[in-house]
N, C-alpha and C positions, 0 to 999 in steps of 0.2 A: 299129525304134527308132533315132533319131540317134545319133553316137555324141559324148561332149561332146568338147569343144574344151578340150582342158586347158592354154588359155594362163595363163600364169603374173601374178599379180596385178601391176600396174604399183609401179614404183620409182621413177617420174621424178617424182613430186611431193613435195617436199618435205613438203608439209602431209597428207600421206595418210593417213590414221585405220588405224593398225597397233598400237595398243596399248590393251590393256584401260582399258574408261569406267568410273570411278569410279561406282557407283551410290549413292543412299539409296532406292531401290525395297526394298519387302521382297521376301524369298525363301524358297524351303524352306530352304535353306543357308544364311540371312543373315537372323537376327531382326531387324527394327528399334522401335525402342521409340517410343511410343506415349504418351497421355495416360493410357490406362486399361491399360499394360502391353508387353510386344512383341508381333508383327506375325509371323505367321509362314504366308509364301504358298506355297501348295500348287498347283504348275500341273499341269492335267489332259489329257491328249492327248484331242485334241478333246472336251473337257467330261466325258467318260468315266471312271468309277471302280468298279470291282467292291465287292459285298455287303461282305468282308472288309475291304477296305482301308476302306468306310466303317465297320465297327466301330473299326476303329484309330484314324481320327481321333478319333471321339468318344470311345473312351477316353484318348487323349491328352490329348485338350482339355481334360475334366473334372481331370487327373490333373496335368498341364503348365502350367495355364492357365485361363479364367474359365469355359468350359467354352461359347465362345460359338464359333460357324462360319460365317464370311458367303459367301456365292457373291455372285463378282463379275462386274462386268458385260464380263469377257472368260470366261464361263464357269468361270472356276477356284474352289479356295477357299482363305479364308484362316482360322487360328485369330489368334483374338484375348488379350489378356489372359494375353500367356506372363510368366510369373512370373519374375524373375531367379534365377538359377541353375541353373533348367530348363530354359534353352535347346537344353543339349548332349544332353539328353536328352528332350526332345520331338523335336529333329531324328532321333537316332537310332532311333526310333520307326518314323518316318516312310518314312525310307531303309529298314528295312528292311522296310516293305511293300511298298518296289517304288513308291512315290512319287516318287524323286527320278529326276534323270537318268538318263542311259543310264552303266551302269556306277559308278555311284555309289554302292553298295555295295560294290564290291569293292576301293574307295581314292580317292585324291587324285584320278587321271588317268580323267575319265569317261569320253572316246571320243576316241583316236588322240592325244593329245597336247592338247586342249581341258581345263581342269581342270572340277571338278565342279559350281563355284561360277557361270562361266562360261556350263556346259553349261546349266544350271539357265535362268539370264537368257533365254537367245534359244529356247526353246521356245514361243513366242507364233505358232500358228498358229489361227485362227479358222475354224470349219465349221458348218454347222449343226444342232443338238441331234439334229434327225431324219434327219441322214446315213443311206443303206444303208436307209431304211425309211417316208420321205414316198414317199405315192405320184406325186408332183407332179415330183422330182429326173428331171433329164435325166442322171445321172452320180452313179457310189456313190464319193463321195471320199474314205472311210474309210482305202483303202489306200495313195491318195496321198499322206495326210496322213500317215502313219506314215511315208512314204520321205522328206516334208518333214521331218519331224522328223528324223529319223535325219542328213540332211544338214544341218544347223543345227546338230547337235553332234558332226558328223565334222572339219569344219575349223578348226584353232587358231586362222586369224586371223577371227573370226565372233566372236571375243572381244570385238572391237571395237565391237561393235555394241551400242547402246542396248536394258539389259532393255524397253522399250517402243518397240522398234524392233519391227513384226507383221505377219503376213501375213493375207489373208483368201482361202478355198479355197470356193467357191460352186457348188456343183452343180446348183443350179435349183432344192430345193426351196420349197415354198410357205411354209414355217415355216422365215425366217433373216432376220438382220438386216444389212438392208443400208445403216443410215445410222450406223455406227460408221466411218469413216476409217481406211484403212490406208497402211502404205507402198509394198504391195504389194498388189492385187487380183488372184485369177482367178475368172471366172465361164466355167460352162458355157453353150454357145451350139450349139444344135439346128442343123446344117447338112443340106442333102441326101446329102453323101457320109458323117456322122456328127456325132459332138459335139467340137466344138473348144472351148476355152477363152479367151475375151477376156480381155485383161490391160489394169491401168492402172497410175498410182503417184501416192500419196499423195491419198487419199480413198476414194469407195464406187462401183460399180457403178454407172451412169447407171440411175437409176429414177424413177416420178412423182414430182415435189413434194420431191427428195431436194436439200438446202444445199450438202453437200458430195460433189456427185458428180464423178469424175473422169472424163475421155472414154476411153473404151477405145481403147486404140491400134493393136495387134494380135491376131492369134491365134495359138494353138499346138495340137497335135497333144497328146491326155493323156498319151502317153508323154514327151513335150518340157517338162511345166511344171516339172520337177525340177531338167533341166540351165536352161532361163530362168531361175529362181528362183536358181542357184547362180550364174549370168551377172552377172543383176540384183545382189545381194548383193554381187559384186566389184568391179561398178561402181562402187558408193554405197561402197566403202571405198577407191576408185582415185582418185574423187572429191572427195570431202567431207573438210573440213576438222575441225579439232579441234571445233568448235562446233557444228556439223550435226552434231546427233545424229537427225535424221527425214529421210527423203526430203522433204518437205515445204523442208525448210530446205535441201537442194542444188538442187532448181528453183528455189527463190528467186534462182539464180547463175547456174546452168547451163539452156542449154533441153533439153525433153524430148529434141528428135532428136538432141542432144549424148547423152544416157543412153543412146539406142538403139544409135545407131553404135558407143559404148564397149563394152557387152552383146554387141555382136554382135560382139565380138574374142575372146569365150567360146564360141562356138555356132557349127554348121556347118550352121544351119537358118534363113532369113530371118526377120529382127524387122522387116520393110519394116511402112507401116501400109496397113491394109487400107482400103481405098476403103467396102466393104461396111457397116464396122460406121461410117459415117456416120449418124448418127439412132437406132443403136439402143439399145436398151432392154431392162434384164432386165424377165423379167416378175413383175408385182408381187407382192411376199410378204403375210403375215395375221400379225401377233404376237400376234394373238390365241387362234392354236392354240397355242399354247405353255400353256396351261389348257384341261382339260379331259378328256374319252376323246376319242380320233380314230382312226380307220381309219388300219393299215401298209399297204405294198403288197402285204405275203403275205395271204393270204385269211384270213380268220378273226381276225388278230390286232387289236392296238390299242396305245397307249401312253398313259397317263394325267398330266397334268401337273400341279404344284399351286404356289403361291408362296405362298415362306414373308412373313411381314410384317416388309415393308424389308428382303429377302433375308437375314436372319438366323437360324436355325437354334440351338437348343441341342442339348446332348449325346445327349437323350434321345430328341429328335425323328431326326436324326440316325440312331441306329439302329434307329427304328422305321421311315423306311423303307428303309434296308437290307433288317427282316423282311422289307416287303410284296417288296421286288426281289424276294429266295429265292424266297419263296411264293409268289410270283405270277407275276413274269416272267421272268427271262432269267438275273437274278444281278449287272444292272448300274443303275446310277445314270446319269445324264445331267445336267449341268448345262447352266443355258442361260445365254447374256448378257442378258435380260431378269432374272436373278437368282431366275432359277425352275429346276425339277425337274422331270425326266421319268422316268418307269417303261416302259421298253419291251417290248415283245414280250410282252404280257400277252392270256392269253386273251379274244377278244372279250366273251363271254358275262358275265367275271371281273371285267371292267375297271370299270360300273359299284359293283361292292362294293371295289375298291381306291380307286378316286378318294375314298368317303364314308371309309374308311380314311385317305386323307389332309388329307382334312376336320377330320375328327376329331384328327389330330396337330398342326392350327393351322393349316395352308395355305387359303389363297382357292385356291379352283378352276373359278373362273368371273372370264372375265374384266370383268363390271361390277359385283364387288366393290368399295368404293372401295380397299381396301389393296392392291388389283390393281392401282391406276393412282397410286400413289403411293412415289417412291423416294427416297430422302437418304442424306446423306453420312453418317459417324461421326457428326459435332454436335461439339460441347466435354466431350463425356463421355468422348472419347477422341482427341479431337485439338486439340493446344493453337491451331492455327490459325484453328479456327471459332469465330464470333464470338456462337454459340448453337447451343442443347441440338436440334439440327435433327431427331434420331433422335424427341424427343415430341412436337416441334411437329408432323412428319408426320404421328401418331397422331391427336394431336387434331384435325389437318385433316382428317384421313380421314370424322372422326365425319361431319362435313359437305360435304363433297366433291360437286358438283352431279355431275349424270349425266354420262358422256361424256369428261372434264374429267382429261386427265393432267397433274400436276405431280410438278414436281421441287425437292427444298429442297438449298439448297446454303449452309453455313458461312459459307466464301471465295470468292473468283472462281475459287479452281482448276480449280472443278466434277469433281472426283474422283468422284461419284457416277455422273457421266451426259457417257461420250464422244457420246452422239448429243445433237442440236439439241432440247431437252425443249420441246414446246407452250407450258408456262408453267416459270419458273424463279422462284422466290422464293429472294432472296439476302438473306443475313444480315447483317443492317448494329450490332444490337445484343441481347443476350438477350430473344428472344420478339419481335423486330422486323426485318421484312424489306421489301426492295424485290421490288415485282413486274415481273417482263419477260415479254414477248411475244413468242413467236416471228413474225418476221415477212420471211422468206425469207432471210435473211445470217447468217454463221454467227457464235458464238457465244449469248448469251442470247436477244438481240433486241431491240423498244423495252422501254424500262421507261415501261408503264402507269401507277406509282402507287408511294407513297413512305413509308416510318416507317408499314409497316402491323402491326397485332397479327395471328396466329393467326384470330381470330373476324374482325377489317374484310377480309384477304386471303380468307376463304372468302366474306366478303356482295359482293367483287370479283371473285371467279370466277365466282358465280353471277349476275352481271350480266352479264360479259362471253360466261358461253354462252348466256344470251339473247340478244343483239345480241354475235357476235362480231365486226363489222365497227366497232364505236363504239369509239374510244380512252377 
């Protein structure tokens, strides 16, 4: 294993991002208020949360709060609807499930001098729901990801860094989403001498048909992606000005082989780019196993997945399947960024009678449900920014929803529902009225289709257009 290169963060730029960013992100440790209440996000190491901690939340939420849970689409979750007053004690709930950062029960100071508020923001590392258990993964990232994490709240000046400053840890397998944009990418890469890991910055893994893919630059050894990652991070703070808060926004200045060369004044191992990974391509993933039973790689086992409708969860549901985890599989939850639930490590034989189990507690478990292929934002039911009720209008679009046919409703332009590029976006322009866009290879929405549509004309436009999807 290299040993890192502990050069010291650069001084000579006057502009160099050394001081904690003001957020309005919520957090576990930092309610933010909301149309329908505070905002209280609960990030999860790799989407992962055991039986117990999920009884917590849900009684939290009911007790704290509206009694509502959404999983988001970085995997985490958030309670919604926290009451004033209850802040101090819903969080302290939480913290002492062992939800919040590292060391953040025991005080202020969560890891080496990082505070806890801090620590909380830059745990944004993204893996796939079936890390350690798709049979398809060239690489079990589980452990990596926990030594990422770990270094993400060891260093004080990391403080710096934008709570939606993230990383994306890719093992290869078949169930993971590779069209979310990060500012860091590593994917596993099958070599003859073993699995190296390509890296990029700011977007996704080069794969079919992907908008925002970034070109993989280099590789690294798995014991290497810890000390790059700490490299990288130092760069983009040795870098980037007060306003660049994303990698995205330092490329806009700097070029790539300027980040490389700076990186590699951290590391005692070549960041050169590799000739090899010219053309290539991870191999393509299935969001669709994210519903359903599917064979783990241990023999015998399974994992069952269900989605809640519009990723929202109440208290009750919530801890029923907590029940099924105990009883059935392993004792852990999984969250996925499709805004869905995994049951892992459930006996094969078992797994058909827990899926109808979370059938039964409101989940689509198949994915050409239409509530399966339909996501939105809050709406104006809980965000004064949306321009409509978008959480009913998705309901009633679903009733009609032609086959095939994933959309995405979105309030505002913010698109807070859906970091990837959605097939169709209907955007809110007035209550019950929206513009529809088309994806159409460039990022953001895409063209907009058609104008001042209701609910019923955007569903009789969908189902034109996946009949002749090529007719504007």
């Amino acid at each position: 294993m290299s040993v890192l290169n502990h050069a010291s963060p650069s001084t000579a730029l006057s502009n160099a991002a050394l001081t904690l960013r003001p957020s309005a992100c919520p957090g576990l440790l930092r309610v933010v208020a909301a149309r329908d209440g505070g905002i209280c996000r609960i990030k999860l190491p790799g989407g992962e949360l055991d039986a117990a901690q999920a009884m917590v939340i849900a009684d939290a939420s009911a007790q704290h709060a509206a009694g509502v849970i959404e999983v988001t689409n970085r995997a985490n979750l958030q309670v919604r609807g926290v009451r004033s007053g209850h802040e101090s004690a819903l969080i302290a709930a939480l913290v002492e499930a062992g939800l919040g950062p590292a060391g953040a029960a025991g005080g202020v100071d969560a890891a080496g001098g990082l505070s806890a508020s801090a620590a909380d923001d830059v745990r944004n590392v993204m893996v796939s729901p079936a890390a350690g258990r798709d049979p398809f993964a060239l690489f079990d990232t589980r452990p990596l990801t926990l030594e990422l994490l770990a270094l993400l709240q060891s260093e004080p000046r990391f403080a710096a860094l934008s709570p939606k400053f993230a990383l994306l840890l890719d093992g290869g397998e078949r169930l993971a989403r590779l069209d979310h944009p990060h500012d860091v990418w590593l994917a596993a890469w099958q070599r003859p001498e073993g699995v190296r890991f390509a890296f990029g910055l700011a977007g996704c893994p080069p794969a079919a048909a992907s908008v925002t893919a970034a070109d993989a630059l280099a590789t690294v050894l798995p014991a290497q992606v810890v000390p790059l990652t700490r490299a990288l991070l130092h760069t983009f703070l040795d870098l980037a000005d007060a306003e660049a808060t994303r990698m995205r926004h330092l490329l806009a200045t700097r070029s790539v082989d300027a980040v490389l060369r700076r990186a590699q004044t951290y590391v005692d191992f070549p960041l050169s780019r590799d000739p090899l990974l010219a053309g290539w391509q991870r191999a393509p993933a299935d969001a669709s196993l994210r519903l359903g039973v599917h064979a783990q790689r241990a023999t015998g086992t399974a994992y069952a997945g269900g989605q809640p409708p519009l990723g929202r969860l109440d208290a009750a549901t919530l801890r029923g399947l907590a029940t099924l985890a105990r009883q059935h599989g392993n004792g852990t939850l999984r969250m996925t960024p499709w805004q869905s639930v995994l049951l892992p490590d459930i006996p094969a034989d078992a797994a058909p009678a827990v899926l109808a189990a979370m059938n039964a507690l409101g989940l689509a478990v198949d994915p050409t449900q239409p509530v399966a292929r339909v996501i939105a934002c809050a709406g104006s039911a809980g965000c004064a920014k949306s321009l409509a009720d978008t959480k009913a209008d998705a309901l009633r679009l679903a009733v009609r929803l032609p086959d095939g046919v994933d959309v995405h409703l979105s309030g505002c332009p913010r698109s807070c529902a859906a970091a990837h590029c959605a097939p169709f976006t209907l955007l809110a322009v007035a209550p019950g009225t929206y513009d529809l866009y088309r994806r159409d290879g460039q990022p953001g929405f895409g063209h907009c289709v058609a104008h001042q549509l209701t609910i019923e004309q955007a569903a009789d436009m969908l189902e034109h257009l996946a009949r002749s999807p090529l007719d504007a």
